[in-house]
Structures are given as structure tokens and as C-alpha cells.
ZATITOR-275088 format. One record per residue: residue number from 1; chain; x, y, z of N, C-alpha, C, O in turn. Coordinates in nm, 2 decimals. Atoms other than C-alpha are relative to their C-alpha. Layout:
nr, kette, nu, nv, nw, cau, cav, caw, cu, cv, cw, ou, ov, ow
NUM, A, X, Y, Z, X, Y, Z, X, Y, Z, X, Y, Z
...
END
This chain:
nr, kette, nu, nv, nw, cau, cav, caw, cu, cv, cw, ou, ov, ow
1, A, 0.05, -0.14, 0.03, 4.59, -1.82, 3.82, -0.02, 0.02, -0.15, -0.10, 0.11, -0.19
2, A, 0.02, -0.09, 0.15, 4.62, -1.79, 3.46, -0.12, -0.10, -0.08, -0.13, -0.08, -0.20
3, A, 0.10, 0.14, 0.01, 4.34, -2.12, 3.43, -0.12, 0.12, 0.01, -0.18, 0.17, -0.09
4, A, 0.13, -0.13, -0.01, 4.10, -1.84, 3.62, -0.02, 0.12, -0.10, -0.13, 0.19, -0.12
5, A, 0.04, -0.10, 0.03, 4.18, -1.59, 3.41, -0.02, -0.03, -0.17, -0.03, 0.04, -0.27
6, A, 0.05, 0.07, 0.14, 4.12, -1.78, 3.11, -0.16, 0.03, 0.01, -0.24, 0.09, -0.06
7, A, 0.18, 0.01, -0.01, 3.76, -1.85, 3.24, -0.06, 0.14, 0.03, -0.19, 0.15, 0.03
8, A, 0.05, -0.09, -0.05, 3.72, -1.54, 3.34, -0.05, 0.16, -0.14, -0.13, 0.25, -0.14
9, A, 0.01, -0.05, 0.15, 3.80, -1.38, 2.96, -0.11, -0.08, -0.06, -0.20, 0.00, -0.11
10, A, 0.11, 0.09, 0.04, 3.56, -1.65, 2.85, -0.11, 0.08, 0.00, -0.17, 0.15, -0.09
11, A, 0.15, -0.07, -0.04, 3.28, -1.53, 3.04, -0.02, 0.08, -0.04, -0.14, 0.09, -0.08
12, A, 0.05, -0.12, 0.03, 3.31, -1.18, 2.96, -0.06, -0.02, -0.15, -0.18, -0.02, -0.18
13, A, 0.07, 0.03, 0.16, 3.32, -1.26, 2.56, -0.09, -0.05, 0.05, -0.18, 0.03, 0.07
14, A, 0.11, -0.01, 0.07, 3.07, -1.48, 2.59, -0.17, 0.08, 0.08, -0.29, 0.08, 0.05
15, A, 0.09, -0.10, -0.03, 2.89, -1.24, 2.80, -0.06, 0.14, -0.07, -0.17, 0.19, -0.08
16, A, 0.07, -0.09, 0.16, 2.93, -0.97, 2.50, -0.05, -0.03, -0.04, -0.17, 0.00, -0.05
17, A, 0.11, 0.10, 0.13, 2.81, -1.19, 2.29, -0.13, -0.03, 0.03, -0.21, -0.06, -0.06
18, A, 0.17, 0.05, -0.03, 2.48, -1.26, 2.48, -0.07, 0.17, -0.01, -0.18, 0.20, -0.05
19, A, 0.06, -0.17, 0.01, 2.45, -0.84, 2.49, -0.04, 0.05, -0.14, -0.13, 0.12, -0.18
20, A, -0.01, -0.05, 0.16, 2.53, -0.80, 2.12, -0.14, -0.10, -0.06, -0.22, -0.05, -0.13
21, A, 0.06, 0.06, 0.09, 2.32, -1.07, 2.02, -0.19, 0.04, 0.08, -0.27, 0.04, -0.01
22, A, 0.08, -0.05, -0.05, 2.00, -0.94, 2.26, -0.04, 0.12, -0.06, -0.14, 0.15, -0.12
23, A, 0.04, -0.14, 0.10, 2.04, -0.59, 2.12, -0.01, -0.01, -0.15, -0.08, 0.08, -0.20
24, A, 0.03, 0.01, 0.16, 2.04, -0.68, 1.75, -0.14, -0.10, 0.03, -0.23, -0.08, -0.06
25, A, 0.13, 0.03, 0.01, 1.74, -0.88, 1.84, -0.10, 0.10, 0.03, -0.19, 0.10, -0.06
26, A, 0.02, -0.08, -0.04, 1.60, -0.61, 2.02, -0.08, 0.15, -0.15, -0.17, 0.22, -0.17
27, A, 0.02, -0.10, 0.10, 1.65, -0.40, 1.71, -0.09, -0.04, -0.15, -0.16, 0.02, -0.23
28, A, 0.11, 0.05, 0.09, 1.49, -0.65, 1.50, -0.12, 0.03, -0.02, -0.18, 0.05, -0.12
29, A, 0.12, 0.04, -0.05, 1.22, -0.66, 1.67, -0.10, 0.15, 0.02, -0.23, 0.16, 0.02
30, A, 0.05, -0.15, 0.02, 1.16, -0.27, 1.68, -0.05, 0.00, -0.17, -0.16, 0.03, -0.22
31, A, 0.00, -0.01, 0.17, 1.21, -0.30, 1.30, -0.19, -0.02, -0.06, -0.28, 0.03, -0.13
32, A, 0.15, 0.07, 0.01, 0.90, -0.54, 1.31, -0.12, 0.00, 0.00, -0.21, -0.06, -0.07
33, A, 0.13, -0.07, -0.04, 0.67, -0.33, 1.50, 0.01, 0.11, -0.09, -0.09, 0.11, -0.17
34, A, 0.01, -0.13, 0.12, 0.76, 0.02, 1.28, -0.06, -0.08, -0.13, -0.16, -0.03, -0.18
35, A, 0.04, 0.08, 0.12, 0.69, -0.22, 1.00, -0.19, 0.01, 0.04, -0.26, 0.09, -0.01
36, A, 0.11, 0.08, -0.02, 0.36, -0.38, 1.13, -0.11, 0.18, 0.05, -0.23, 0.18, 0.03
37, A, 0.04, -0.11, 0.01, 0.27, 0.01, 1.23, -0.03, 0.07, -0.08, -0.14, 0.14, -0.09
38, A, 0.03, -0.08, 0.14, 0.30, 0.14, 0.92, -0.10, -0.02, -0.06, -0.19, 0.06, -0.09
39, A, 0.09, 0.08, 0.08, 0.09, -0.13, 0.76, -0.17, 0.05, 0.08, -0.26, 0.09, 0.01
40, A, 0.10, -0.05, -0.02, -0.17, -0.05, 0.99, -0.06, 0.15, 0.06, -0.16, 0.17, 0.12
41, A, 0.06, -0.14, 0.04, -0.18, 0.34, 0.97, -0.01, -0.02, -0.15, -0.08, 0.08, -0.17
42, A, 0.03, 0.01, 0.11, -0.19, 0.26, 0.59, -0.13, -0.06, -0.04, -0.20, -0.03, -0.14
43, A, 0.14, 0.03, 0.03, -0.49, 0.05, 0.63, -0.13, 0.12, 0.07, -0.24, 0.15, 0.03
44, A, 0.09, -0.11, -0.08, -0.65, 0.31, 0.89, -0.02, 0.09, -0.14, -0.14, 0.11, -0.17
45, A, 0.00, -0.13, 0.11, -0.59, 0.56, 0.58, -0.08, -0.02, -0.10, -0.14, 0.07, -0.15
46, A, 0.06, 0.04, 0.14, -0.72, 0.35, 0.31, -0.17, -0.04, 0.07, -0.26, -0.04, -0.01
47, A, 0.13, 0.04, -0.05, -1.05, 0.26, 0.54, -0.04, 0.15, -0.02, -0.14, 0.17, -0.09
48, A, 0.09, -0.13, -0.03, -1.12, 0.65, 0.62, -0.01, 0.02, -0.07, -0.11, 0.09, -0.07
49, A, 0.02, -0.09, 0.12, -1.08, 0.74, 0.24, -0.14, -0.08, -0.02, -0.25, -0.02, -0.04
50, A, 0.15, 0.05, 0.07, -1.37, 0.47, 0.16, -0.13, 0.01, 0.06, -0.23, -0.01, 0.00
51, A, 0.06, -0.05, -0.05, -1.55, 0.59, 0.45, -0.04, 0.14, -0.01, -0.15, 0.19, 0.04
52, A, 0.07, -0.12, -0.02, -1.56, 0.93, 0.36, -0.07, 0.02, -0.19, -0.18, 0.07, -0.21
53, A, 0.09, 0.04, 0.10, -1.63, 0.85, -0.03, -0.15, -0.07, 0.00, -0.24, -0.04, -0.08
54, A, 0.13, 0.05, -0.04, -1.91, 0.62, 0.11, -0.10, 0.09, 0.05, -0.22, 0.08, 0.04
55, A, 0.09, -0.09, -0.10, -2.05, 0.89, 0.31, -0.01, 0.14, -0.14, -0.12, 0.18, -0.19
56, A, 0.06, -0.08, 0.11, -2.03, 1.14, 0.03, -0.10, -0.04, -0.07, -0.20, 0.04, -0.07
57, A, 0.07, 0.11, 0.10, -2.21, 0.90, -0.21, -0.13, -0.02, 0.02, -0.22, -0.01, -0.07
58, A, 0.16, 0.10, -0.06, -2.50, 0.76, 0.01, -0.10, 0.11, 0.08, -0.22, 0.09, 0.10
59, A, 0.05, -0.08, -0.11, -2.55, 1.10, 0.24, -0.09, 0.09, -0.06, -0.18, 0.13, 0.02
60, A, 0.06, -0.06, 0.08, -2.71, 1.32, -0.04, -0.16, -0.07, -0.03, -0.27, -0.01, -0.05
61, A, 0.14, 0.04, -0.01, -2.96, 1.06, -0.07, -0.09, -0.03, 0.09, -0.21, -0.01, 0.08
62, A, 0.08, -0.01, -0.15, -3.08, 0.99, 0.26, -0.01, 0.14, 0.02, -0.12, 0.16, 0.07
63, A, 0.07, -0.11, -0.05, -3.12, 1.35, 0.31, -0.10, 0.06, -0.09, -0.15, 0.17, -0.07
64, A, 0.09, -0.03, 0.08, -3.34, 1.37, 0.03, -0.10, -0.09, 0.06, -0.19, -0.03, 0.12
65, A, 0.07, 0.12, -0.07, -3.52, 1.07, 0.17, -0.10, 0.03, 0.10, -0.22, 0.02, 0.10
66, A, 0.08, -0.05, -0.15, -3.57, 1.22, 0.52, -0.11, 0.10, -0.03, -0.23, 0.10, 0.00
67, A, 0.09, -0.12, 0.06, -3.66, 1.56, 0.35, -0.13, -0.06, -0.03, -0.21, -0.05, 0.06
68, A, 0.08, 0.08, 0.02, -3.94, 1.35, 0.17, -0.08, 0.00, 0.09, -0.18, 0.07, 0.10
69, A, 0.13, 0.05, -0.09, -4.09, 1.18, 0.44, -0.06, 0.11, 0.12, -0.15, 0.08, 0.21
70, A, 0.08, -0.07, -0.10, -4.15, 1.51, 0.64, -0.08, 0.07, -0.08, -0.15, 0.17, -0.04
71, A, 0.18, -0.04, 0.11, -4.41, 1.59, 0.35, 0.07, 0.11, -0.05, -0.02, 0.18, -0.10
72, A, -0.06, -0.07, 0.08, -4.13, 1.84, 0.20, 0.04, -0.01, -0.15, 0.14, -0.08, -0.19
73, A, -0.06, 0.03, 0.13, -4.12, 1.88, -0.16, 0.14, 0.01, -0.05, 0.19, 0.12, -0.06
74, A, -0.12, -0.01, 0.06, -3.80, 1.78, -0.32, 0.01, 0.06, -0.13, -0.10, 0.08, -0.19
75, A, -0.10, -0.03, 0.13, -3.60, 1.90, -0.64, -0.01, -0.12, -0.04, 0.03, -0.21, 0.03
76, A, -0.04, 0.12, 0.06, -3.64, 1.63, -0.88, 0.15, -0.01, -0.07, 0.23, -0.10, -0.06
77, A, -0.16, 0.01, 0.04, -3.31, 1.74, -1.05, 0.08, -0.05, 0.10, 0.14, -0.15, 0.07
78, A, -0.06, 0.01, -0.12, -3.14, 1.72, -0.68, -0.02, -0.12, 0.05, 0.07, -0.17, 0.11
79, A, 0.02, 0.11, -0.01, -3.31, 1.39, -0.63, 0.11, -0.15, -0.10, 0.15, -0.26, -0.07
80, A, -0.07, 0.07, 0.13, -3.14, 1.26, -0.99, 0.13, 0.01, 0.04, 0.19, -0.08, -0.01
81, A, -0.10, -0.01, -0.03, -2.85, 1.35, -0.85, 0.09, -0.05, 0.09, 0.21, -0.08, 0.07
82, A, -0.01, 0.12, -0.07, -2.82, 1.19, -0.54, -0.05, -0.12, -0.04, -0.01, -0.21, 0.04
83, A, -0.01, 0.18, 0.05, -2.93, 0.85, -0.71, 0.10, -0.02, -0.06, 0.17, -0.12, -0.03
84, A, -0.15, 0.04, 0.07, -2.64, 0.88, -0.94, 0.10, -0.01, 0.10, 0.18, -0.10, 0.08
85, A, -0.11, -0.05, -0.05, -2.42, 0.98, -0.70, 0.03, -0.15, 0.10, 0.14, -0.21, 0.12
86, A, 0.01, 0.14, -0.06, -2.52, 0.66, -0.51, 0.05, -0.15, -0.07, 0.09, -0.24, 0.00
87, A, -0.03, 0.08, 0.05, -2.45, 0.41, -0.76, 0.10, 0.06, -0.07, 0.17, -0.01, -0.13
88, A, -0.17, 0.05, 0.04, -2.13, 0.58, -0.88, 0.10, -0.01, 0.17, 0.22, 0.01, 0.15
89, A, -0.04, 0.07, -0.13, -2.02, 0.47, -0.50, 0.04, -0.10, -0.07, 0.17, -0.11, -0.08
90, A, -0.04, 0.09, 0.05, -2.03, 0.16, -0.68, 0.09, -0.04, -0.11, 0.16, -0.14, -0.12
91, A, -0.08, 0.00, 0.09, -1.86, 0.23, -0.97, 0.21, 0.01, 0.08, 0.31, -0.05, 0.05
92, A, -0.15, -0.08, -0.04, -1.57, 0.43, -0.75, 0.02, -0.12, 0.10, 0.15, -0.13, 0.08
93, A, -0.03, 0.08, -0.14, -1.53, 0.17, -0.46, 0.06, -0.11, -0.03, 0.11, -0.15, 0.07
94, A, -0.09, 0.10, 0.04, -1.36, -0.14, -0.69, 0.17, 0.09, -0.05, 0.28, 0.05, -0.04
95, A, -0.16, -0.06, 0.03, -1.08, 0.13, -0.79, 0.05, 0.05, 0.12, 0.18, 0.04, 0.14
96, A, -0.06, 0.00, -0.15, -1.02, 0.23, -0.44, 0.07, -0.07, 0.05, 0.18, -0.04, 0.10
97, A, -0.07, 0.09, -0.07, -0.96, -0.08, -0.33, 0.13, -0.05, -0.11, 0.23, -0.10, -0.06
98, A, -0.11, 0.05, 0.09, -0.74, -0.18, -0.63, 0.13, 0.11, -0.01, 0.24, 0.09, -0.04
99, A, -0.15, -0.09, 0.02, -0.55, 0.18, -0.60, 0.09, -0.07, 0.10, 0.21, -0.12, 0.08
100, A, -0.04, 0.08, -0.16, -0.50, 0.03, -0.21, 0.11, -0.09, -0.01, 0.20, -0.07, 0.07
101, A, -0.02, 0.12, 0.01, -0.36, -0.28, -0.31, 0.17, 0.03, -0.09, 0.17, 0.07, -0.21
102, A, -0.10, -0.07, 0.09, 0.03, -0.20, -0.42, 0.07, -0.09, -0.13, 0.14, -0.05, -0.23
103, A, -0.05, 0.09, 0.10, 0.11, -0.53, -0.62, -0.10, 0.06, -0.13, -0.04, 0.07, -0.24
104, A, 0.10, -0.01, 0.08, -0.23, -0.42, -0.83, 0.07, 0.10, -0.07, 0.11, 0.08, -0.19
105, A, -0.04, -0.14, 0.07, -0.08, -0.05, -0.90, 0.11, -0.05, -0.08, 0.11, -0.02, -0.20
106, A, -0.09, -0.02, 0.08, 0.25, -0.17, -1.00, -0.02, -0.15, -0.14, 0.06, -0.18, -0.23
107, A, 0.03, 0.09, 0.15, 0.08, -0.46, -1.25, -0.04, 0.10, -0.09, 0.01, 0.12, -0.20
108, A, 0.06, -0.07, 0.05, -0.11, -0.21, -1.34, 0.06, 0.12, -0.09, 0.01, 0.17, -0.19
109, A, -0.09, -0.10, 0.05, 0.16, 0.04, -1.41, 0.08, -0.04, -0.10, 0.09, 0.03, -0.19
110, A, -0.06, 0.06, 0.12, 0.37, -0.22, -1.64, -0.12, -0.04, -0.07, -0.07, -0.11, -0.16
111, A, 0.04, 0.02, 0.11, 0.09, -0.29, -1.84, -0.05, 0.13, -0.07, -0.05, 0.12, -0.19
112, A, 0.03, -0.13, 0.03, -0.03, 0.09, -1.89, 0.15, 0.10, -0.05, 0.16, 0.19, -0.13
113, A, -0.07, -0.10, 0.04, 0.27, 0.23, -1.91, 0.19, -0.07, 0.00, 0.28, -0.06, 0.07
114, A, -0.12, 0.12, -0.01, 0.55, -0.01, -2.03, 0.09, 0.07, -0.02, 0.06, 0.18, -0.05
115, A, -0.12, -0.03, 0.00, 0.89, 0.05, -2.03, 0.05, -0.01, -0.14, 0.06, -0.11, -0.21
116, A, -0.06, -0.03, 0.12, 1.04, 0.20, -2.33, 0.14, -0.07, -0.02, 0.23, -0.04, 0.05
117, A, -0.17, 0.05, 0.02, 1.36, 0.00, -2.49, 0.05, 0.06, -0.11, -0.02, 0.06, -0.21
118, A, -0.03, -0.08, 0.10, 1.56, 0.19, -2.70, 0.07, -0.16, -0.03, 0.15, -0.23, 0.04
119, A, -0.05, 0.09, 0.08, 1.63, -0.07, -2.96, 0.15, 0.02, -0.08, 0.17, 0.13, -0.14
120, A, -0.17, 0.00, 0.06, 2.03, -0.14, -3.10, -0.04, 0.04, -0.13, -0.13, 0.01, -0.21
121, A, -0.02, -0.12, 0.19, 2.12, 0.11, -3.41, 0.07, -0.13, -0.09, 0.17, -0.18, -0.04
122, A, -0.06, 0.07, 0.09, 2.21, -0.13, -3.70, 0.13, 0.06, -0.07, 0.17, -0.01, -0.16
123, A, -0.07, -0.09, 0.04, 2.47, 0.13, -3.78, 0.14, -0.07, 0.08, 0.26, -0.06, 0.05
124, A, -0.15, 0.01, -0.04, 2.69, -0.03, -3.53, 0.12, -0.15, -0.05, 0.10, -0.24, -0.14
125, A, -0.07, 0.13, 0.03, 3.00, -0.29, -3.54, -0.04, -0.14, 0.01, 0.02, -0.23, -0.05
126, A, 0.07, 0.12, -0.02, 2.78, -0.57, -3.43, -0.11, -0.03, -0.09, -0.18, -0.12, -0.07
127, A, 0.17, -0.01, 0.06, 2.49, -0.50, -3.67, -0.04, -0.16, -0.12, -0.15, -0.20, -0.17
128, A, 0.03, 0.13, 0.09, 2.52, -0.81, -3.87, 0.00, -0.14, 0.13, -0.07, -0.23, 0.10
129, A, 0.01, 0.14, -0.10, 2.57, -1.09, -3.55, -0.15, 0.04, 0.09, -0.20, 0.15, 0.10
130, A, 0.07, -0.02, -0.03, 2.30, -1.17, -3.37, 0.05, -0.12, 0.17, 0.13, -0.21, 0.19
131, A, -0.04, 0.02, -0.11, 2.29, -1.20, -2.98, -0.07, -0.14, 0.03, -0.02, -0.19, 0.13
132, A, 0.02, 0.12, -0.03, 2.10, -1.57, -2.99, 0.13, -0.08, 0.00, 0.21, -0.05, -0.08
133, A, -0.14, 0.09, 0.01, 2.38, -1.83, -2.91, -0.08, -0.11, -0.11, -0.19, -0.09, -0.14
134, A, 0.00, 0.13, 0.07, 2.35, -2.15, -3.13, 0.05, -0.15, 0.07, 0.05, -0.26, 0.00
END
């Protein structure tokens, strides 16, 4: 009797043990998808901004375009202005993708805007040794 109830303790632990170790996988694996979700409503976000930049950019000039070809005279200023507006698309569309990009921002942030060190006061007890070893 007490043989059975050896095996019988057994079982249960290592029956926790297959529960605990299922649900912490379980939880991993939720972890994984919130993760892998994020990433791609982050890209959904960063697509629609270049989408709706693109469409600002390009749509001023096609509708001058269209206008045009139904034998309506355009605004040459209004014309000048969707051409620019068209090639600064191109200007704006490499910083987009570089804001996008988070390793870019934070190189980008230590070299623009470096980290101030407040340099040691020579005033103090140490001001004559120097912190190189020998």
C-alpha cells in the first residue's frame, strides 16, 4: 500500500509539472503573438502614413493633369505647385522610412543630441590622481 501511494504522489507531481510547464508555455506563446501584433499594427501605421503622404504629394498633380486634358485652362502658379509638391514626395519619403526604423532614430538621437557629462571639479580630494591604472 504505501509502494501505490508513492506512485500515485509521483503521478500527481509529475502531472503538475506537465500543467505548469504547458501553461507557462502557453503564456509564452501569447507573449509572441502580442509581440508579433504589435509589430504588425506598427507596420500597418507606418504604410498608411506613406500612403497618405504619397497621395497628398502626387494627387494635386494628376488633378491638374486631368483638368488639362478636358481642354480646361489651368493656373500656372497651381500647376508650380503641384510639381513641387511632387518631387518633395521624394525628398520626404527617405525620412519616413528612417523615422520608421527605431535603431535609425536612436543612432540618430546619440549623434544629434549627445549625452552631456558633467566633467570632475579639480577642486576635489582626488584632483591630482588620475583614474588610468598603470
Amino acid at each position: 500500500m504505501y509502494y501505490s501511494q508513492k506512485q500515485h504522489q509521483r503521478r500527481h507531481h509529475r502531472h503538475q509539472h506537465q500543467q505548469q510547464q504547458a501553461a507557462s508555455e502557453t503564456r509564452a506563446g501569447d507573449e509572441s503573438r502580442k509581440l508579433s501584433w504589435k509589430k504588425e499594427i506598427r507596420a500597418a501605421k507606418c504604410f498608411g502614413v506613406l500612403l497618405v503622404v504619397f497621395a497628398a504629394c502626387w494627387l494635386p498633380l494628376h488633378v491638374m493633369n486631368a483638368v488639362s486634358l478636358f481642354g480646361d485652362r489651368t493656373n500656372l502658379t497651381v500647376v508650380k505647385v503641384a510639381v513641387i509638391l511632387s518631387h518633395a514626395n521624394s525628398a520626404v519619403n527617405p525620412l519616413l522610412y528612417a523615422y520608421s526604423n527605431s535603431a535609425f532614430v536612436a543612432a540618430f538621437r546619440m549623434v544629434c543630441l549627445p549625452q552631456r557629462h558633467v566633467a570632475p571639479s579639480s577642486t576635489g580630494a582626488d584632483a591630482g590622481t588620475s583614474s588610468v591604472n598603470a
